[in-house]
C-alpha positions as CSV (number, residue, x, y, z in Angstrom):
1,X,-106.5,44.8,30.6
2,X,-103.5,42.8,31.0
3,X,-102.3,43.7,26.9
4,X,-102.6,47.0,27.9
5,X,-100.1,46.7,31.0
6,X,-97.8,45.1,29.1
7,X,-98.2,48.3,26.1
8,X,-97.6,50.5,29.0
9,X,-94.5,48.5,30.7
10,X,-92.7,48.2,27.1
11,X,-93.1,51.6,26.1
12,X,-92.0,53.3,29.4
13,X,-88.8,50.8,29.4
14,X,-87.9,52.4,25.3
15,X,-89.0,55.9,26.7
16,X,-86.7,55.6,29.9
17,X,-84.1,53.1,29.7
18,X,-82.3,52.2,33.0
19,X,-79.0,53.9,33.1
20,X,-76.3,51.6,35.0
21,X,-74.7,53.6,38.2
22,X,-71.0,53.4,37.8
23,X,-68.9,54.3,40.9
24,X,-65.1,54.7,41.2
25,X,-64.9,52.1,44.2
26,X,-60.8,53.3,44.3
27,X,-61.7,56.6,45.6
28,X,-64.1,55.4,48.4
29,X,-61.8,53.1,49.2
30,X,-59.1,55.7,49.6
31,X,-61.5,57.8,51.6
32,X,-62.8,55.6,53.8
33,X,-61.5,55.2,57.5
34,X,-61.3,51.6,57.2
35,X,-62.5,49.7,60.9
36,X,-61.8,46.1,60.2
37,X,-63.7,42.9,62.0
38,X,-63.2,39.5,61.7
39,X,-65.2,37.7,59.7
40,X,-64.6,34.2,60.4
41,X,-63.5,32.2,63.7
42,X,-59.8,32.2,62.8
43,X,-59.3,35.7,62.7
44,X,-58.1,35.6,59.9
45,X,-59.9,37.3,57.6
46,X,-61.0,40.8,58.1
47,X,-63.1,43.2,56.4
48,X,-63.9,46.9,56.9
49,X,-67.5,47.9,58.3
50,X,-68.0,50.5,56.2
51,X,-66.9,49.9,52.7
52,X,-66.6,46.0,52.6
53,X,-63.0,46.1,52.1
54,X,-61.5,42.0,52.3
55,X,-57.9,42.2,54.3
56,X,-56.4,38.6,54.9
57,X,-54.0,37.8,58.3
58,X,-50.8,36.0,57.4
């Protein structure tokens, strides 16, 4: 039974490979209404809730 998984598994993988998802991050970025939190106890380092945007304090 297990031969016959494994038959099954290989040939849906060559049947229907896995297409990578490839996103422009730039645009979201640029669309995005950033709201920034701290992430650390200094304060200084901040990054928006909604697209994960890193902004350092100088």
């Amino acid at each position: 039974m297990y031969i016959f998984e494994l038959i099954y598994k290989i040939y849906n993988k060559l049947k229907n490979p896995i297409k990578p998802i490839i996103m422009d991050y730039e645009r979201e970025y640029q669309s995005c209404e950033h709201i920034f939190v701290p992430v650390d106890s200094t304060k200084k380092v901040l990054a928006c809730t909604k697209c994960g945007l890193i902004k350092k304090v100088k």
